[in-house]
KEZALO-124917 format. One line per field, with one value per residue (C-alpha): residue number from 1; x, y, z. Coordinates in Angstrom, 2 decimals. Example, Ala and Ser with C-alpha at 12.3 -4.5 7.8 and 13.67 -1.06 7.14 Angstrom:
BEGIN
kero: c(1, 2)
east: c(12.30, 13.67)
north: c(-4.50, -1.06)
up: c(7.80, 7.14)
end
This chain:
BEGIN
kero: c(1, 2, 3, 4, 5, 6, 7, 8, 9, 10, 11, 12, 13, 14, 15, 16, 17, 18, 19, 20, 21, 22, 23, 24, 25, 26, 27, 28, 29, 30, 31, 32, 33, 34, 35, 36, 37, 38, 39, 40, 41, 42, 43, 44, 45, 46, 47, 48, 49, 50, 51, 52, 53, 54, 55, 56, 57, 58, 59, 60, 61, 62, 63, 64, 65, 66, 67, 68, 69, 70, 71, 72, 73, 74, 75, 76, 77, 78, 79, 80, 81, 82, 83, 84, 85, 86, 87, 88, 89, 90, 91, 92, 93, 94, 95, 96, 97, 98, 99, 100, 101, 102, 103, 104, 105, 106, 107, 108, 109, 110, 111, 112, 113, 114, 115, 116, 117, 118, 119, 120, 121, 122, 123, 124, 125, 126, 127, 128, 129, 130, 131, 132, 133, 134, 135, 136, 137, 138, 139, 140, 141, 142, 143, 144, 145, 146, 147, 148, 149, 150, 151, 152, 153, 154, 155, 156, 157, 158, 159, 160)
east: c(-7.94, -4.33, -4.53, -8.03, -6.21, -3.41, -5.91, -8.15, -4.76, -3.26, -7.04, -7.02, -3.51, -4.24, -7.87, -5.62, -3.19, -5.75, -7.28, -8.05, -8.52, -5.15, -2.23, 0.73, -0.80, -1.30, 2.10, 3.36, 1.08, 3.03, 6.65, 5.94, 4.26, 7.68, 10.05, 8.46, 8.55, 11.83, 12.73, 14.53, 13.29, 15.34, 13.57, 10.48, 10.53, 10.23, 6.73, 6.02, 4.34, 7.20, 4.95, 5.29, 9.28, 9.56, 7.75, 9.41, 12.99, 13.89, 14.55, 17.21, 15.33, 12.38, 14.45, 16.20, 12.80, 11.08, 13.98, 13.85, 9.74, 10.27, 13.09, 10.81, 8.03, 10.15, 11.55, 8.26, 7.57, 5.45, 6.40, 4.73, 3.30, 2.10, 0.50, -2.82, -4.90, -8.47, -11.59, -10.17, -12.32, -13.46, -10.33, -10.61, -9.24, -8.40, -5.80, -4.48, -3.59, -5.38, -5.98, -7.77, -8.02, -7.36, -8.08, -4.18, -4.96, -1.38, -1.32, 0.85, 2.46, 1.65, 3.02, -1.06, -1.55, -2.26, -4.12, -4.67, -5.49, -6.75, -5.94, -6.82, -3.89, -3.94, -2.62, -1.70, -0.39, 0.89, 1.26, -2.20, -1.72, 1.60, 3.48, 1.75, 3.13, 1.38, 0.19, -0.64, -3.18, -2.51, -6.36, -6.00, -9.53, -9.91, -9.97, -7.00, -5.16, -6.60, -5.35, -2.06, -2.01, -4.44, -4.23, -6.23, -9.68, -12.82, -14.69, -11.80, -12.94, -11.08, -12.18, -11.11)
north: c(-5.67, -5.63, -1.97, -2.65, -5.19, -3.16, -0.48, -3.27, -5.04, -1.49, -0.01, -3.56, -2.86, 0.65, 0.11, -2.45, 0.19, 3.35, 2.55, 6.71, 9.93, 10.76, 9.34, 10.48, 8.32, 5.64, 5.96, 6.01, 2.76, 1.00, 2.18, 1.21, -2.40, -3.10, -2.11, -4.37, -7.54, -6.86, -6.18, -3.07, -2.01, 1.63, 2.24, 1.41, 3.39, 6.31, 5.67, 4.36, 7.57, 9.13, 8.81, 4.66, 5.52, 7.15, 4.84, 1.85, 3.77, 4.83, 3.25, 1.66, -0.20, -0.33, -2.45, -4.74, -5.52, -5.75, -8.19, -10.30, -10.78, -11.77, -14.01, -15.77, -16.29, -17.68, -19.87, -21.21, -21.49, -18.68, -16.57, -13.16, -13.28, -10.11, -6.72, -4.95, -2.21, -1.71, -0.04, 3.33, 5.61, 8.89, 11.50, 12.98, 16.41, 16.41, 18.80, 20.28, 16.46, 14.59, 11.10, 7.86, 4.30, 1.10, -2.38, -3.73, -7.51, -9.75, -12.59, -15.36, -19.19, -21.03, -24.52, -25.31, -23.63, -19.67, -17.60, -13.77, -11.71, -7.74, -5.13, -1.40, 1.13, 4.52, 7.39, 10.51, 13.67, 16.97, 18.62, 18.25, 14.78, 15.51, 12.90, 10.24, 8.02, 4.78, 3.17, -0.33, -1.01, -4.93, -5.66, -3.33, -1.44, 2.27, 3.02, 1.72, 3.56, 6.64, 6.29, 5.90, 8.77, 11.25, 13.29, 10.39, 11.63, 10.13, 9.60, 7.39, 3.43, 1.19, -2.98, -5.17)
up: c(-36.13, -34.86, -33.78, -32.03, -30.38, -28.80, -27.80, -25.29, -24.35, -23.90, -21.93, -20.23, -18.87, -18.00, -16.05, -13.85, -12.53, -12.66, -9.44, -8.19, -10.28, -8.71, -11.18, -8.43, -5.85, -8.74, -9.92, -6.41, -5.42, -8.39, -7.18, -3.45, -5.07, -7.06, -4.57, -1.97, -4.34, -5.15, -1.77, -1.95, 1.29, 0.96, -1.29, -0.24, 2.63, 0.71, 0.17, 4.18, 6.53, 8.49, 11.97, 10.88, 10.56, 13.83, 16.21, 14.69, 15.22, 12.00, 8.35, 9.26, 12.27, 9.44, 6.70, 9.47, 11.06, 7.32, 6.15, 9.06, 8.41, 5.10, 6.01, 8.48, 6.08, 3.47, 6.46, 6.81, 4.04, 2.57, -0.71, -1.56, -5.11, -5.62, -4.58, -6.06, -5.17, -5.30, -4.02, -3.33, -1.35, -1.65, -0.86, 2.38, 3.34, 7.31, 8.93, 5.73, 4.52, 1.38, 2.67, 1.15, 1.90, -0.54, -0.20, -0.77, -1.32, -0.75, -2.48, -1.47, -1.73, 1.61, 1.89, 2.01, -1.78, -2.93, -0.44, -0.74, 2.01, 2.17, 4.44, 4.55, 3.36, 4.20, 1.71, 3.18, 1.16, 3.01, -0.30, -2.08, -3.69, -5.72, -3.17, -0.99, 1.73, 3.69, 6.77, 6.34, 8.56, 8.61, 9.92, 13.12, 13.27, 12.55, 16.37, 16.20, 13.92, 15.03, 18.30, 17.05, 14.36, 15.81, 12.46, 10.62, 9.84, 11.48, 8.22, 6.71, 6.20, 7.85, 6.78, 9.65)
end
């Protein structure tokens, strides 16, 4: 009974983080997802797409701007909970890049009680899924995010 036990609490706790058939971008979902809630933005910016780096004006600029956000929420009030993934889609080959989309669904502390929101992420790999980096779409339409990184394919969903 005990060992039947461990093996569903053990599958249970498995099935929660094994959200593609890719266990690099699975792993690298769970890094990116820890670094953020412990706000170690350094090293979280290993994981964001180097296109988001550049027209933002570098990591530095990156983890000033992305502390000051989170100081402002907490300001007013608002504490992130957590991070989880879900509903990858199909993998996409566009341009000699791998890319998917996941539902990344914030949950949060708002002085009116718990709310959790979802947003589309983008995963992009230049080196057939071994390493993966990320565009958060935060709601913008696929259009959108085309526009601004032209090497996104047409077929990805995008979930206002």
């Amino acid at each position: 009974m005990k060992k039947v036990l461990s093996i569903l609490i053990f599958s249970c706790f498995s099935l929660s983080y094994a959200q593609t058939s890719n266990e690099n971008l699975n792993q690298q979902l769970q890094e990116m997802r820890k670094y953020f809630l412990e706000e170690n933005y350094t090293e979280f910016s290993y994981y964001v797409y180097p296109k988001v780096i550049e027209k933002i004006g570098g990591v530095d600029k990156m983890i000033e701007l992305t502390n000051a956000s989170i100081l402002k929420i907490k300001e007013d009030g608002f504490e992130i909970l957590d991070i989880t993934f879900k509903n990858p889609s199909d993998f996409i080959t566009n341009k000699n890049e791998l890319q998917v989309t996941i539902t990344q669904e914030l949950i949060m502390n708002t002085p009116k009680g718990k709310i959790a929101s979802e947003y589309t992420l983008i995963g992009i790999s230049i080196d057939n899924g071994k390493n993966w980096k990320f565009i958060d779409t935060s709601g913008k339409p696929k259009e959108k995010m085309i526009e601004r990184f032209p090497n996104l394919s047409s077929e990805i969903i995008v979930n206002p």
